[in-house]
C-alpha positions in Angstrom: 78.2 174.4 79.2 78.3 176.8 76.3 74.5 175.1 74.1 74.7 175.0 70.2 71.7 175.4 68.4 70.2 172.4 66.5 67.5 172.2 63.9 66.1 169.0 62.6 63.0 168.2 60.4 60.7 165.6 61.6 56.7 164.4 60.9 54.2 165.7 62.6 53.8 162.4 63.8 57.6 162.3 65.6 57.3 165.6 66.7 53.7 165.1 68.5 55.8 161.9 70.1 58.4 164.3 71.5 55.9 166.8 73.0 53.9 164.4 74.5 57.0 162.1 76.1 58.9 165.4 77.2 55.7 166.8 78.6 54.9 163.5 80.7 58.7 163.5 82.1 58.1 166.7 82.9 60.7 168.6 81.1 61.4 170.3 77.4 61.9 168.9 74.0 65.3 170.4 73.6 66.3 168.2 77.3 64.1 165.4 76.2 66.1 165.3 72.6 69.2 165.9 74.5 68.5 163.2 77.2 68.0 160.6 74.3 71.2 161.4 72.2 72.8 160.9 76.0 71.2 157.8 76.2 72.6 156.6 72.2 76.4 157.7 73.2 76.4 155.6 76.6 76.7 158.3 79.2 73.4 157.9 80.5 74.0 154.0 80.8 77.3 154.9 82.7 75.4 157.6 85.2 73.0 155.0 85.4 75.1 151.8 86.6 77.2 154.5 88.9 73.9 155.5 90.7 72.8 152.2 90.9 76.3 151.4 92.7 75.7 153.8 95.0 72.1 153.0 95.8 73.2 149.3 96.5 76.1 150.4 98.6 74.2 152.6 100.6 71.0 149.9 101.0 73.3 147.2 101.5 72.6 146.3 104.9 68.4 146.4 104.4 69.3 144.1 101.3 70.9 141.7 103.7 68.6 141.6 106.3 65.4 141.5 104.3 67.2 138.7 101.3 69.6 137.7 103.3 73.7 137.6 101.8 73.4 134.0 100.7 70.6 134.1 98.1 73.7 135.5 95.8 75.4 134.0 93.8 79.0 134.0 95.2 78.2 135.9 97.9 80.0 133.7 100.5 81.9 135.9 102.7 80.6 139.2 101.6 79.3 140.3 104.3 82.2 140.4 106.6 84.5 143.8 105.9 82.2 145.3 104.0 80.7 148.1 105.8 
């Protein structure tokens, strides 16, 4: 993907924010800043819920043993077909 340069004027105080928060996630201001404005416009949230999906789909089974398919609300027949 083809990066556009942005620059944006901000207090020290915000900018000493962004170091510190990009630096404790590991990673640079520019993916920090870009990370957030991902976060405003939904596409994080909807990477988010899909990986969350999967991570049920895949776990599903210790779920059920360990909580057991019942302590759902309308989970009645789940478990049956599922796998």
């Amino acid at each position: 993907m083809a990066k556009t340069q942005l620059n944006v004027r901000v207090d020290e105080g915000t900018a000493r924010a962004a170091r510190e928060r990009a630096l404790a996630r590991g990673m640079s201001v520019n993916r920090y800043i870009e990370e957030l404005v991902r976060q405003d416009t939904g596409e994080v949230g909807h990477t988010f819920v899909e990986a969350a999906a999967d991570f049920m789909k895949q776990y599903e089974a210790v779920f059920a043993e360990e909580f057991g398919d019942d302590r759902a609300p309308g989970a009645e027949g789940t478990r049956e077909g599922r796998r």
